[in-house]
Structure formats: C-alpha cells, structure tokens
C-alpha positions in Angstrom: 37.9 26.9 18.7 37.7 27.6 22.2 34.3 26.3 22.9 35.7 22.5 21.4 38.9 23.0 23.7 36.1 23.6 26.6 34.5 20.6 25.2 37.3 18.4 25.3 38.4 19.7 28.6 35.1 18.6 30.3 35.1 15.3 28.6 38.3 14.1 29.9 37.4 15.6 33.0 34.4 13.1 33.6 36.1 10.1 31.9 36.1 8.6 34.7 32.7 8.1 35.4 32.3 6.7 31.8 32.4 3.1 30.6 35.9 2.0 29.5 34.4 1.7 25.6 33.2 5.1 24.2 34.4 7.3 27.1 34.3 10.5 25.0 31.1 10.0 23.7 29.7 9.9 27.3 28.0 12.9 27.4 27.1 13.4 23.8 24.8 10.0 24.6 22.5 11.7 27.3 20.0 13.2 25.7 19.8 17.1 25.7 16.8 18.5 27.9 14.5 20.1 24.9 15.2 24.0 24.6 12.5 25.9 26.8 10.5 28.7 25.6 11.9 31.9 26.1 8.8 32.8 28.2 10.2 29.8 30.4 13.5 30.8 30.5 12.6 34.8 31.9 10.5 33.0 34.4 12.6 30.5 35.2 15.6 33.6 36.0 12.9 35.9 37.4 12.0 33.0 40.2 15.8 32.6 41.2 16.5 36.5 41.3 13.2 36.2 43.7 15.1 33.5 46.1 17.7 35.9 46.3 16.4 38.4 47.1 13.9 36.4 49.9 17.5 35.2 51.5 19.1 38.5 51.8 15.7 40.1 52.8 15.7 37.5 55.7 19.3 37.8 56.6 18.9 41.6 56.8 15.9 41.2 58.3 17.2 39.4 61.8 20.5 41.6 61.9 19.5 44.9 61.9 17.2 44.0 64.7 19.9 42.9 66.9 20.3 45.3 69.3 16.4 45.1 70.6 17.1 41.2 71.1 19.7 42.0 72.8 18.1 44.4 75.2 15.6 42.3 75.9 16.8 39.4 76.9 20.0 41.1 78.9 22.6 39.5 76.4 26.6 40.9 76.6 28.6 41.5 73.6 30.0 38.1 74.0 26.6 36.5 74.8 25.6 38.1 71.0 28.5 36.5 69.5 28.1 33.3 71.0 24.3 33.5 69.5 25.3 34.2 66.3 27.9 31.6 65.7 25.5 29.2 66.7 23.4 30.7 63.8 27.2 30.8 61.4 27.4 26.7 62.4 23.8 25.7 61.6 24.6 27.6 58.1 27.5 25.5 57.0 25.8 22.3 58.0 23.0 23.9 55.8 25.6 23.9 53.0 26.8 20.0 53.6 22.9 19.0 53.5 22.1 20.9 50.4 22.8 18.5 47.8 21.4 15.4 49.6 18.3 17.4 49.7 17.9 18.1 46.6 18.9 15.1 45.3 16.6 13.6 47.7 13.3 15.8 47.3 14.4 17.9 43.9 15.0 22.3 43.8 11.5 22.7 43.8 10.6 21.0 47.2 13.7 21.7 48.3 13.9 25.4 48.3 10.2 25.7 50.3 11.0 23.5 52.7 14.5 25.1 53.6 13.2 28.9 53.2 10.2 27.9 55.4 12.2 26.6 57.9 13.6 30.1 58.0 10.7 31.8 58.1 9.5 29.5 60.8 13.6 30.6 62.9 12.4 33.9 62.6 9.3 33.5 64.4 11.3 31.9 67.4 13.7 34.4 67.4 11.0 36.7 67.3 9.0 35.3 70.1 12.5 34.5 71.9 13.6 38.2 71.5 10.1 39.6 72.8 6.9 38.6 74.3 9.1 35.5 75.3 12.0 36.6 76.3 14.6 33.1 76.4 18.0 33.2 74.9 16.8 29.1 74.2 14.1 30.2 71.7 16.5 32.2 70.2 19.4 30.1 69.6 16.9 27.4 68.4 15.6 29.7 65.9 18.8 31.1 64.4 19.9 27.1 64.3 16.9 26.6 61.9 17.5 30.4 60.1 21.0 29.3 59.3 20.5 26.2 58.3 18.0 26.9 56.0 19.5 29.8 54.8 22.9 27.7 54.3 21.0 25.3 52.6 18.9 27.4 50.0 22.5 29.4 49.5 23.9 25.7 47.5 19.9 25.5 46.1 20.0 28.5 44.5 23.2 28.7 42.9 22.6 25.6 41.4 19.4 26.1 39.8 20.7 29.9 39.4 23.7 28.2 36.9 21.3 26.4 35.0 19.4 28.6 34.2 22.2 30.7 33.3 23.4 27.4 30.9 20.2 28.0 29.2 19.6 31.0 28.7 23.3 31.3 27.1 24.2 34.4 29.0 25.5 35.4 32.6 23.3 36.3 35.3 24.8 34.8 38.1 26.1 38.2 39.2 22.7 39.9 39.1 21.3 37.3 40.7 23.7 37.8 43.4 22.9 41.0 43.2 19.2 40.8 43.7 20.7 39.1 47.3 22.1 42.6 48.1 18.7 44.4 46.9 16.9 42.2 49.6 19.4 42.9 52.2 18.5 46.4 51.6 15.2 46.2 51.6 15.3 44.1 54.7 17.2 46.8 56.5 15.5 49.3 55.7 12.4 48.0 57.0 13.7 47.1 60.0 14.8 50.6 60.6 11.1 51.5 60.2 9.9 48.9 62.5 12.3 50.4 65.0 11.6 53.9 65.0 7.5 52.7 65.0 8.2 51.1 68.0 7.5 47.9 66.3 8.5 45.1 68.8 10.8 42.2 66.8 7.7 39.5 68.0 5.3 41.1 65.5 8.4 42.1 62.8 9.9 39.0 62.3 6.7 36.7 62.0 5.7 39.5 59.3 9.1 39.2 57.5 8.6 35.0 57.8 5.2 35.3 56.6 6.6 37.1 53.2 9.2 34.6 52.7 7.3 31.6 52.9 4.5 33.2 50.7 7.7 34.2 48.3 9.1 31.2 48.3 5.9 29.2 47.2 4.8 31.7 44.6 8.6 31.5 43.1 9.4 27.8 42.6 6.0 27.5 40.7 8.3 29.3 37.9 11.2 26.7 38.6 11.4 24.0 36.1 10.1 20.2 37.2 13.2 18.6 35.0 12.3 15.3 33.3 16.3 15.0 32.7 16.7 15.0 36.7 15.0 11.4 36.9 17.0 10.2 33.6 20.5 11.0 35.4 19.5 9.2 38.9 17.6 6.4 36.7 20.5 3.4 36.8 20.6 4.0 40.6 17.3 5.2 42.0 17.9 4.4 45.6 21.3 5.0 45.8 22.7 4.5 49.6 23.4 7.2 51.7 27.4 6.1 52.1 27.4 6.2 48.3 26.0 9.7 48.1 28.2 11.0 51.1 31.5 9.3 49.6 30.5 11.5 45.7 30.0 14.2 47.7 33.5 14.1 49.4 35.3 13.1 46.3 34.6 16.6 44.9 37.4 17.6 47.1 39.8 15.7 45.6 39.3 17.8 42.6 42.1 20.4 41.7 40.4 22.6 39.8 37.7 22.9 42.1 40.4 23.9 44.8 41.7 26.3 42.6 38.4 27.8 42.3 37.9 27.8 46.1 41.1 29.8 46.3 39.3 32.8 44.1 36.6 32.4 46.4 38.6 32.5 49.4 40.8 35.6 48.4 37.9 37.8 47.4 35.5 36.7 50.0 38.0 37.5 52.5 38.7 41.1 50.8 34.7 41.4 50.8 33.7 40.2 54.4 37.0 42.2 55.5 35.4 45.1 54.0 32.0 45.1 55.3 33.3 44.6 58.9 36.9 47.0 58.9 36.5 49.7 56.5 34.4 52.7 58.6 36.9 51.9 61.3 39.8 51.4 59.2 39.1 55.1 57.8 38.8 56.2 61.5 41.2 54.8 63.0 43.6 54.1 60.6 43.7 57.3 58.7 41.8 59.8 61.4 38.7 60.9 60.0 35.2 61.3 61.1 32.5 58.4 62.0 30.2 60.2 59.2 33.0 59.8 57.0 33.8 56.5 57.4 30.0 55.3 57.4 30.0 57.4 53.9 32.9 55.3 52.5 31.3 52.0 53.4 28.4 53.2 51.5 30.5 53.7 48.8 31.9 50.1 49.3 28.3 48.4 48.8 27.3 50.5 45.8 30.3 49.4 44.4 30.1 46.2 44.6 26.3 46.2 43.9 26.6 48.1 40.5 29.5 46.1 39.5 27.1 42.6 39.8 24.5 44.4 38.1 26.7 45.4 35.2 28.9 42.6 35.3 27.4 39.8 33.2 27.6 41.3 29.9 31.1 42.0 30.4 31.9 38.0 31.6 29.8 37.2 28.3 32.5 39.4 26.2 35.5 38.9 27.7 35.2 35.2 29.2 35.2 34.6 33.0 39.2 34.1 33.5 39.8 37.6 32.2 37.3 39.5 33.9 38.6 37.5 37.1 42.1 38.6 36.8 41.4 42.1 35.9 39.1 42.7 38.9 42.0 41.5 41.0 44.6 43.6 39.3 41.4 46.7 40.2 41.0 45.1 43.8 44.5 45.1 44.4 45.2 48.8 43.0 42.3 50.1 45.4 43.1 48.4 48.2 46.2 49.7 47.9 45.3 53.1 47.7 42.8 52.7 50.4 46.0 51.7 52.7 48.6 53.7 51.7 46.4 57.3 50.4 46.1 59.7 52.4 43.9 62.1 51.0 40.3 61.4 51.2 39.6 61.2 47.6 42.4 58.6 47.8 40.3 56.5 50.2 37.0 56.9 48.4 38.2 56.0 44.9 40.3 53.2 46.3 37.0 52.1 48.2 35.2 52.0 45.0 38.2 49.9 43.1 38.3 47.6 46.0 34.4 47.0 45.5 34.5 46.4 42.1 37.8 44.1 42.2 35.9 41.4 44.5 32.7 42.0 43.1 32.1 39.0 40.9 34.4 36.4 42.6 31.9 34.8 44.4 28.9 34.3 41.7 31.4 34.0 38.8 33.1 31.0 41.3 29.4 29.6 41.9 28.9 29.4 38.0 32.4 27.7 37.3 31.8 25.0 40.5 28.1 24.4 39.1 29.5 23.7 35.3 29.3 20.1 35.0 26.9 17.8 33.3 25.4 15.8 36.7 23.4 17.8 38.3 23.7 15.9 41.9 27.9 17.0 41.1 27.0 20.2 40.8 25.2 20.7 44.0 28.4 19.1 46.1 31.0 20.9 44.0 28.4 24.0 44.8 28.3 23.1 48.4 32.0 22.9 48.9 33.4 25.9 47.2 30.3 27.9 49.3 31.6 26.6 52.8 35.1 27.8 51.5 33.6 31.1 50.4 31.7 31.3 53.8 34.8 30.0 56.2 36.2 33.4 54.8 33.7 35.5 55.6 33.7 34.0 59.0 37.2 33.8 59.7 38.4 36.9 58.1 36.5 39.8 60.0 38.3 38.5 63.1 41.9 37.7 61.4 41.9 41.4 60.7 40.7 42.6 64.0 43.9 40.1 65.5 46.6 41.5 63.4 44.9 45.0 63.6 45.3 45.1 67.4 48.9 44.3 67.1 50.1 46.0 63.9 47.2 48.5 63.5 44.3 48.1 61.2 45.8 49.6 57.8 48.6 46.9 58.5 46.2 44.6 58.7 44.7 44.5 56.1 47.9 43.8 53.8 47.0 40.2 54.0 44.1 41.4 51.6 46.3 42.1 49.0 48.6 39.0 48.8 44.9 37.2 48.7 44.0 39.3 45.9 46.8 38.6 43.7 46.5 34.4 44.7 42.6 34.5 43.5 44.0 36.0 40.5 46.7 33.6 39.4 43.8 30.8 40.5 41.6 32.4 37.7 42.2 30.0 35.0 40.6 27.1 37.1 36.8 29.3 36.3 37.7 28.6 32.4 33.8 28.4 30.9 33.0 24.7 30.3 29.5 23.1 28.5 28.7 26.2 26.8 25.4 26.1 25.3 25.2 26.4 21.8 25.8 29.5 19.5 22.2 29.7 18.1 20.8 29.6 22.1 22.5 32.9 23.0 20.5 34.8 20.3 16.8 33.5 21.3 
C-alpha cells in the first residue's frame, strides 16, 4: 500500500508538467528503460563507488599538503584562507553548472571532462606551490579543482541514485562512503610524500595523473541511456533561458526545501565536527591534544561505518525512519559530548553524534534525485548540494564566532536545535518511484 501512496504522491507531484487530458497516466506512458543485466548493474555501482572515491582521493590529496604550499610561497594564515575560499567559490559554481552539463554533453562525458579538469588544478597548484612558486598558479588551479570537483559532486549523485533505482536497494551511503575511503587514502599518501621529502610539484601531478586515468576507466562501466534522448526528444535544443528558468523553479519546491533543511542540520553537525571537536575536548572540557585527536578519530569511524552499514537498514526501515532516529542518536550524543564530563562520556557521545548525521547527506541526495526527468534530478541535486555545502562552509566559522564569546561547548548548542529541525524535516525524504518488488530480488 505504501508503494501506490508513493506512486500517487509523485504523480500529482509532476501534474503539472503533464497535458491537461490524461495527467495521471503521464508517466506510466514513458516507456520503462529495459532492466539491465545484473552484471550491468554491479558495474554500473562499482564505477560510481570508483568516482567517489577519485573525488575524495583528490580533495585529500591537495589539503593535507597544505602546509608545504604554504611555506613556499610565504602565504599567512589569512593569505591560506583567502586561497581556499577562492577554491570553496569555484565549487558551488561547479554545483550550478552541473546539470547544464550534463544535460548538455550526458554523465559519461560529463564526469571526464570535470574530474580532468581537476586533475589538470592539481598540476597548477602543484607547479604553483613548487618549482613555480606564484600564489596566481595556485589560485587558478584550485578555481578549476573546485569547480570540477563541485561539479562531479551533482554528477555523481545523480547517476549514483539511478543506479540505486535499479538495482532496488540503497547504496547511496556506501557510495558516500567510498568518498571517505579516498579521502583516506589520499591522506595518507600525502603523509608519505611528506616525510619522503616528496615536493607537492611531483605529488600532485602523480595524484592528477590517477584521477584522470580513473575517471576514464570508470565511466566505461556507466550506462550510455537510450531513455536520456527519449526525455529531451520534444525539445532537443532547448534555450539556455529555458533550461536556467527549470533549473530555478526547483526552488520553488517545498518538499525539496524540506529536504534541504535535513541537509542543512546534519551537515552543519558534520562540518562542525570535523573542524571543533579535538579543540572542543581541549578546550572545552581540558584534556590532552592526543586525546582530543583520538576522539576525532572516533568521530570519522563513526560516521564511516555507519554509511557502510547503513543501506540495509534504510531498505528495512524506510528512509524517514532511519532519518528521525539518527537525529534522536545525534542529538543524545551531542548532548553527552557537551554536558559529560567523564571521558568515556565524550567518546561514546562522539560516536552517537557520528552515527546520528551519518546518512543525512546521501539519504537527502537519493530523496532530491527521486523524480522521473532526469535533467530535474540533476537541478533538484544541484540545489539541495549547495545547501548541504553552504553549511559546511558557514558552520565551521559560526561555531568558532559564538565559541569565542560563549565558549566552544556553548557553541555548539546550535547543533542540537539543528538536529532536532532535520528531524521533524524527515518526512519530505519519503521513498518515491520505487522499482518494482521482483527487481529487488535479482
């Protein structure tokens, strides 16, 4: 029964882009894209958990090497952060482009061209943070990193939720994990290069050369879908204006806010986490650096196991459940990571907090991606990612504000009343154009 109220729900939902006469039979009449081998369909995943990883790999890749580009081109701590946000605004205009791109030049061709335009970034930061020192070659190289990683971000969570759609089962939060593995990965070769003395002019054109070799190797695996020509076939060369004005109206959409709002609160807890919690536990509650480093580690195992694990659990409970129950988790360890004050309090607290905004963000890439158009998707995609990502960027620094003035356990209160909004927003993720029954088994 619930699968026809889902039905229902995302037929009315799209009325209005159906003839007056035979509304509800809109999207019964396109015709179903034939069910791909299972062979396909492991392929198919296996490609997109590559492309995460690539990202992350890259991402990792560039940060951890911060500190020698920074050496040697003489930058201050604000010169560094100016840098970067010039990298954080290329990303989000990344995420606006997305889904002209691909509507314009498809996933496949899409996804190589953006991820090689960060392999070619990391060359010129590379080069820029090396043999030619120039904070210009730099900044022009993180403005084509984070644009094409900003860009692949929308790519891959698109084509990641289709796949998901066929294959019948959840794997948006592994995939999502597989982002973490490479940011791992990427780290911990970077730690290598820098105790070998490696300078970041021979690194990061090693690390660019793997992701545009990935990259091309992996989309071979990604679907070329007939259907994608059938959807754009009454319209073909549809203007610009037309394409820009779709892609705005998506924000007009309430349940699509609603879904930003889970995004929002969680991303907020997670980006607050990965920036505040060693100090927090210094600071705030007067323990060691090695302990606080030791908690944070706890933080990102956490919330790496819990996307590993977590798809099985969003197939048997549904996704609004699982959202509201890793809230009511966020917000009991948050809590205890505030007000405990022993230090098994702040470790099992850290843990609970992990878990509880663990699948916020994939889960909320799945729900904005579960619509029949495929060109909607990618803008609903794109918009609920630059809320996702304007909360990463803006909460790290919220929580350094209020933590200067009301102290950094204080500060991060605000987490909790976030928490509990994505929570109550939960419903808006309700599963919509479920595949069918007999799919799930295969």
């Amino acid at each position: 029964m619930s699968q026809h109220r889902d039905h229902a729900e995302t037929m009315s939902e799209h009325d209005r882009h159906a003839p007056a006469s035979g509304a509800d039979d809109t999207a019964a009449a396109r015709p179903a894209p034939p069910a791909r081998p299972r062979r396909e369909l492991v392929a198919w995943r296996n490609a997109i958990f590559a492309i995460f990883f690539l990202s992350g790999f890259s991402l990792a890749s560039w940060v951890a090497r911060i500190p020698a580009i920074r050496d040697a081109v003489g930058l201050s701590t604000q010169g560094v952060g100016l840098v970067i946000l010039m990298g954080s605004i290329a990303s989000i205009v990344g995420l606006v482009a997305a889904p002209w791109l691909m509507a314009r030049f498809g996933a496949r061709l899409g996804m190589i061209g953006v991820l090689v335009t960060v392999a070619v970034g990391l060359v010129s930061v590379g080069l820029g943070g090396s043999v030619l020192p120039s904070v210009a070659l730099i900044v022009l190289g993180l403005a084509l990193f984070g644009f094409g990683n900003g860009a692949v971000d929308v790519m891959m969570n698109v084509e990641g939720a289709e796949a998901e759609r066929e294959l019948g089962k959840t794997v948006m939060p592994l995939m999502h994990a597989f982002f973490s593995f490479g940011t791992v990965a990427g780290a911990s070769l970077a730690a290598a290069a820098s105790a070998l003395g490696l300078p970041v002019a021979v690194h990061l054109p090693a690390i660019a050369l793997v992701v545009a070799v990935g990259i091309v190797i992996a989309v071979r695996f990604v679907p070329l879908r007939e259907e994608l020509g059938d959807e754009t076939a009454d319209q073909p060369h549809e203007p610009l204006g037309v394409r820009i004005r779709r892609s705005l109206s998506v924000w007009t959409d309430v349940r699509l806010l609603l879904i930003g709002v889970v995004m929002l609160g969680m991303s907020f807890a997670e980006g607050s986490a990965n920036d505040w919690i060693a100090l927090a536990v210094v600071d705030g509650h007067g323990l060691d650096a090695t302990t606080g480093a030791a908690v944070f580690t706890v933080f990102t195992i956490a919330i790496t196991g819990a996307r590993v694990l977590g798809g099985p659990f969003i197939d048997r409970f549904g996704r609004v459940l699982m959202l509201q129950v890793m809230a009511g988790i966020g917000v009991v360890g948050l809590a205890l990571f505030i007000f405990g004050t022993q230090p098994w309090m702040l470790v099992v607290g850290t843990l609970l907090w992990g878990i509880g905004c663990s699948l916020a963000f994939p889960v909320g890439m799945s729900a904005a991606a579960d619509v029949p158009d495929r060109a909607d998707a990618a803008a609903r995609v794109s918009a609920v990612a630059m809320i996702g990502y304007c909360a990463f960027l803006v909460g790290p620094p919220l929580i350094g504000f209020l933590g200067e003035h009301f102290g950094i356990l204080n500060g991060l209160l605000v987490l909790l009343g976030l928490m509990v909004m994505a929570g109550i927003a939960a419903p808006a993720a309700r599963e919509r154009n479920r595949v069918a029954p007999q799919r799930r088994g295969r």
